[in-house]
Every structure is written in structure tokens, then in C-alpha cells.
C-alpha positions in Angstrom: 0.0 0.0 0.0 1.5 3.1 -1.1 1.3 6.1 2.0 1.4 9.8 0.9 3.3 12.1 3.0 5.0 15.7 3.3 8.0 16.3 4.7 8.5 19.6 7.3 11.0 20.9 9.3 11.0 24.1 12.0 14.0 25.0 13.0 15.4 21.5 11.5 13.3 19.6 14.2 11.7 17.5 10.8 8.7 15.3 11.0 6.6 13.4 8.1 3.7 14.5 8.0 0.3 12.5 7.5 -3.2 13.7 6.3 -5.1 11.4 9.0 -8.5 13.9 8.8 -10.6 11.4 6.8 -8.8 8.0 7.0 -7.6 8.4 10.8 -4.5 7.3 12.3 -3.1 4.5 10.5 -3.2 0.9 12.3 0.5 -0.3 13.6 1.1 3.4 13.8 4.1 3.1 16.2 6.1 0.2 14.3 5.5 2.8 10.8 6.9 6.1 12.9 10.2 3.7 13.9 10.3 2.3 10.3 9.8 5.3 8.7 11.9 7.9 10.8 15.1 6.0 10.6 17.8 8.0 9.0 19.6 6.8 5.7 17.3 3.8 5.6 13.7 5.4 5.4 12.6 9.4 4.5 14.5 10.2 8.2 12.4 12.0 10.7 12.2 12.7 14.4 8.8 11.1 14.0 5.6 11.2 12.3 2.9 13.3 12.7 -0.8 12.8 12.0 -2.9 15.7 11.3 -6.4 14.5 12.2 -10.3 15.7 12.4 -10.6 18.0 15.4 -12.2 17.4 18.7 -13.3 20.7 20.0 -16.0 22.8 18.5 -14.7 25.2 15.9 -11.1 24.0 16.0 -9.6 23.7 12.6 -7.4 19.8 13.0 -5.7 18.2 15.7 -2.4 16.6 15.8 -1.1 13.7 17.2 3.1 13.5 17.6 4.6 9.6 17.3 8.5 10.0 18.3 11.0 8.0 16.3 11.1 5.4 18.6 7.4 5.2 18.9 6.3 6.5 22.0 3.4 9.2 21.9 4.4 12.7 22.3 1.7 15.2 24.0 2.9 18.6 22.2 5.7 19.8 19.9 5.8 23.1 19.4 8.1 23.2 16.1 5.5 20.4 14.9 2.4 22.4 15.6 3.6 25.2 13.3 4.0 23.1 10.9 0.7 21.5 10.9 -0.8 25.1 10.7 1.8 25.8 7.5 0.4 22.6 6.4 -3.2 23.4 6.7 -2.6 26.9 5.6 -1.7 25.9 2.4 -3.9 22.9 1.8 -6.7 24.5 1.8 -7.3 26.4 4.9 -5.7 30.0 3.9 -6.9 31.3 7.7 -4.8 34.3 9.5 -5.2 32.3 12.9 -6.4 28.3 13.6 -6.9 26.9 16.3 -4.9 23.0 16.5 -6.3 20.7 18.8 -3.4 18.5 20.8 -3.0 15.9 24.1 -2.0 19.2 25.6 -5.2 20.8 24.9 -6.5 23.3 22.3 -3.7 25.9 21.1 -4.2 28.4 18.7 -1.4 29.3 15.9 -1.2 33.1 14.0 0.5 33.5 10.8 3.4 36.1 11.3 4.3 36.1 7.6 5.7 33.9 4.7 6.1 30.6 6.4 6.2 32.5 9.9 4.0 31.2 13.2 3.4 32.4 16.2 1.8 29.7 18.6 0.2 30.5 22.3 1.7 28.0 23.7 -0.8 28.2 27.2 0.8 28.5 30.9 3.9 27.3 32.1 4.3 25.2 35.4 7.2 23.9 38.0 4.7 22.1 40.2 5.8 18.5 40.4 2.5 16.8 40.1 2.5 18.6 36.7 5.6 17.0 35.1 5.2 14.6 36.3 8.6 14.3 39.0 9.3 12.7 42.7 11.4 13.0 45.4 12.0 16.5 44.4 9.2 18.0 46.8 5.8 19.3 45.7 7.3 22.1 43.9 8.2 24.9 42.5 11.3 23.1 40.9 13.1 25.6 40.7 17.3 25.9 41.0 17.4 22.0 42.5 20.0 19.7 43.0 19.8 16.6 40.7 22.6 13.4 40.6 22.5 12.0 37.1 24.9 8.8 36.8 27.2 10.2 39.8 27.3 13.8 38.7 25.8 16.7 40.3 23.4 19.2 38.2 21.3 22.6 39.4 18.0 22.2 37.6 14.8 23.5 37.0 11.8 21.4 35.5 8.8 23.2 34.1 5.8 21.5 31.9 4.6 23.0 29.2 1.8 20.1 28.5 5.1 18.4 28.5 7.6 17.6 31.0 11.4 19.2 30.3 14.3 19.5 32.6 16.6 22.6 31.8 20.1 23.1 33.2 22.7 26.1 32.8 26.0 25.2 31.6 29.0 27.0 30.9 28.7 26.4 27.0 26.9 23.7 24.6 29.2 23.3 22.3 31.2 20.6 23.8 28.6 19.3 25.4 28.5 14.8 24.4 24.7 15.0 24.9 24.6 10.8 23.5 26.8 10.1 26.6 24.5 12.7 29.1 21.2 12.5 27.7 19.9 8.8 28.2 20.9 9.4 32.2 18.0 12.3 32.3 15.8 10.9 30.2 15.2 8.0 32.0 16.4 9.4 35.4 13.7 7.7 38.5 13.1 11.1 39.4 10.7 11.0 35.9 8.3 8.0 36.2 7.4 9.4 32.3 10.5 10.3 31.6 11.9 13.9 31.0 12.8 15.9 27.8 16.2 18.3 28.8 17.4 21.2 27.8 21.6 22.6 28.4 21.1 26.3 28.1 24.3 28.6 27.8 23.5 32.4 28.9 24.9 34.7 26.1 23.2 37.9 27.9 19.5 38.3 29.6 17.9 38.0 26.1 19.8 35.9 24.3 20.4 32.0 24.8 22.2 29.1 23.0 20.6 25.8 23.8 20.8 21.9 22.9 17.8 19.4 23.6 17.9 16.2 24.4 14.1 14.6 24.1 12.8 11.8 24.8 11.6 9.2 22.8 13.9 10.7 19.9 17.6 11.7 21.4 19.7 14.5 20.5 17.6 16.7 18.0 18.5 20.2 16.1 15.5 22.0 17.6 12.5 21.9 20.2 9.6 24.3 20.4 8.2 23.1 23.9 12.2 22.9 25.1 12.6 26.4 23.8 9.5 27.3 25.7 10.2 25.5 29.0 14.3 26.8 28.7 13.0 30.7 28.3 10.6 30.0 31.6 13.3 28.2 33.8 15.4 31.4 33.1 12.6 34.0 33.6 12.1 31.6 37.0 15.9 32.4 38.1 15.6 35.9 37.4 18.0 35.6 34.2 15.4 36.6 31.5 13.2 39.4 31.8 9.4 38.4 31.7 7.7 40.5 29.1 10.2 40.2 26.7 11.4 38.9 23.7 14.2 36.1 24.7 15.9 34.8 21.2 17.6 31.0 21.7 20.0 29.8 19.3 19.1 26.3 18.4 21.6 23.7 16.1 18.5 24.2 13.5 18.0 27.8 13.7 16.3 30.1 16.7 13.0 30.8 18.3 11.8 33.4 19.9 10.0 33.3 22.8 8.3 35.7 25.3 6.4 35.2 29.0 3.8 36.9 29.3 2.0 37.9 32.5 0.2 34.6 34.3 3.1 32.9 32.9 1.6 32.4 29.3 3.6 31.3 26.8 4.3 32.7 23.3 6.7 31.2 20.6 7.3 32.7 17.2 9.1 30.2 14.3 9.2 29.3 10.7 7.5 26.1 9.4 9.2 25.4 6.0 7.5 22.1 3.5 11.2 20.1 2.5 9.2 17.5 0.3 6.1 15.2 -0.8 6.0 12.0 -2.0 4.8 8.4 -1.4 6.4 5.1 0.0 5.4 1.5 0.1 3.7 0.3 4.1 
């Protein structure tokens, strides 16, 4: 059975893309995303996702996020401006639309050519939210956290998803393969825990490499970007109410807390290809 498909990136953090409205998810949907988002065997992809029929009242699609090894994702904040690029030009030429997603309704404005700005909702470091133990009801905020022997000063926020961020001297260096797995799958996370290294450049401007889960290392994350800006506006490093531009491997965001911690993230969404392939 041949499987249409468009390929997106936003900020390189690159998906395949599935038109799920009429047909719904596809059956064995977890074995195809690990098939199909293997790189220089498949089309390559930090996963696949399905842009389906919405489920609130005057929303315009939903979208469902399978990582590349699987798992289900709750929100992806590069991926959501993508599905409204998607929609955009498929048919649904709309200034704003409102995307359904696990981590509830968000709606998406178009900036410019290929530009989206997505509410991204409220931030939180209560535990219960992440979800994270033995780290006290909350706020996370500047804790202590031993990773494989190693001592680390974090703060975990969820943004619909969980994320642990951490300030570092610089990123560069960083050999995320060797440090990543250790948070990821850390007890502290019974769901395990998506994590950002942040290096402060100055109050409004940050470099920053993700690890996620579910997926590894990748070039970009919206949510990250989201939950790194809020960890920082936590410590008092970034200023709330203003624009805070982080320099991802794939590009940069920007990113701005507003007042009741409300979250706003402005990105491309750029089409790479279509095609078909044999399931």
C-alpha cells in the first residue's frame, strides 16, 4: 500500500507528515513512525505526525506527535507550526487556527511567509505537573539533581510536557549521546523527561541543545525552547515580558512570557518534500 506524506521541518526539528483527517491514524502506527523515521534507511524523521479531524468545537485539526522510537508525544511546538503551515496551504488559507493536541486546544497566527506564532498556554514547575518525585511538591526551581554520579542545578517546568533545563558553561562541547539517556530515563521521571543545556549569552539571548525523549539529541524543540526561556525567567536571568531569542543547532526561536506565565513562541515552518512510500 502506497502512504502519501510531506516532509516539514522548524528549526530542523523535521517530521513526516500524514493527512489522518478522513482515514484516521493508520493501524500499527508506532512500528510505521520507527520504520519510517530511521535515517539513511527510510525518509529520516524525528517522528511522524498525523494531522487529524478535530475534537473541540470550531477547531480547525488536531495533531497527534509519534516520536521515532514510537512512543506518543503530548505537544511539539516546532510540529504544531507546521501542521498550521500545512493546513494553511492545503486549503485552509486562515490568519489564525486553532490546532487541537493531548495538551489541549492551542491556537497558531501567521506572522508572515512561512512565519507562526503559537500560544503556547501556561507554564508550570509544580511536580504533580511533570510529572517528578522525590524533588518535593514544587516549585522546581534551582534544585539539586545526581545523574549517573554527577551533580546538576535544575529546574523542570511542563509546558503540556515535561522538560528539565540546566545552565552550563557552553553547549558546544557538550557529548549530549553520553549525558542524555541518564536524564531521560532518570527515577526522578516515572514518564521520563525531555532536557534542555542552556548557555546564557546575555539576559535576552540564549544558545541551547535538547535532548528529548523518545527521539535523542535533535537540532531544535519548540516546547524545550518554551520550558528553557521559563526556567530562566524563574531564576531571574530573563526578563518576563520580553522577547528572549535562543539559538538552536536548527535555527532560533523566539520566545516571550507573558504575564500569568503564558507562553508565546514565534518560528518558521518550511515544506522540505512530498512523496509516497510502500507500508
Amino acid at each position: 500500500m502506497k502512504l502519501s506524506f510531506t516532509k516539514m521541518q522548524g528549526c530542523a526539528n523535521d517530521y513526516i507528515y500524514l493527512d489522518c483527517r478522513t482515514s484516521g491514524v493508520p493501524e500499527q502506527i508506532a512500528a510505521l513512525s520507527e520504520r519510517l523515521s530511521r535515517r539513511h534507511f527510510s525518509i529520516g524523521a524525528d517522528g511522524i505526525i498525523c494531522i487529524c479531524a478535530p475534537v473541540t468545537a470550531g477547531a480547525d485539526a488536531m495533531m497527534r506527535i509519534f516520536n521515532a522510537d514510537g512512543s506518543e508525544g503530548k505537544m511539539c511546538g516546532n510540529g504544531i507550526r507546521c501542521v498550521a503551515e500545512w493546513l494553511y496551504t492545503h486549503g485552509m488559507a486562515k490568519p489564525k487556527l486553532a490546532i487541537d493536541t493531548l495538551s489541549g486546544l492551542k491556537t497558531v497566527s501567521r506572522m508572515g511567509e512561512g512565519l507562526w506564532q503559537v500560544e503556547m498556554g501556561a507554564y508550570t514547575a509544580m511536580a504533580a505537573a511533570l510529572p517528578a518525585v522525590n524533588m518535593g511538591e514544587g516549585p522546581l526551581v534551582d534544585l539539586p539533581l545526581e545523574v549517573e554520579e554527577n551533580l546538576w542545578r535544575v529546574t523542570c517546568i511542563s509546558v503540556g510536557n515535561p522538560h528539565c533545563v540546566t545552565i552550563v558553561p557552553e553547549v558546544d562541547s557538550l557529548k549530549l549521546e553520553q549525558i542524555g539517556p541518564g536524564f531521560e530515563h532518570h527515577e526522578n521521571f516515572p514518564e521520563r523527561i525531555n532536557t534542555e543545556f542552556v548557555q546564557v549569552v546575555d539576559a535576552t539571548h540564549l544558545k541551547m541543545r535538547v535532548w528529548e525523549r523518545g527521539s535523542g539529541e535533535t537540532w531544535a524543540c519548540g516546547t524545550g525552547t518554551c520550558a528553557t526561556v521559563a526556567a530562566l525567567t524563574e531564576l531571574g536571568i530573563c526578563p518576563a515580558g520580553e522577547d528572549v531569542h535562543v539559538q538552536l543547532r536548527g535555527g532560533e526561536l523566539t520566545i516571550r512570557v507573558l504575564p500569568g506565565k503564558q507562553l508565546l513562541m514565534t518560528g518558521a515552518a518550511e515544506t522540505v518534500c512530498e512523496g509516497t512510500t510502500e507500508v
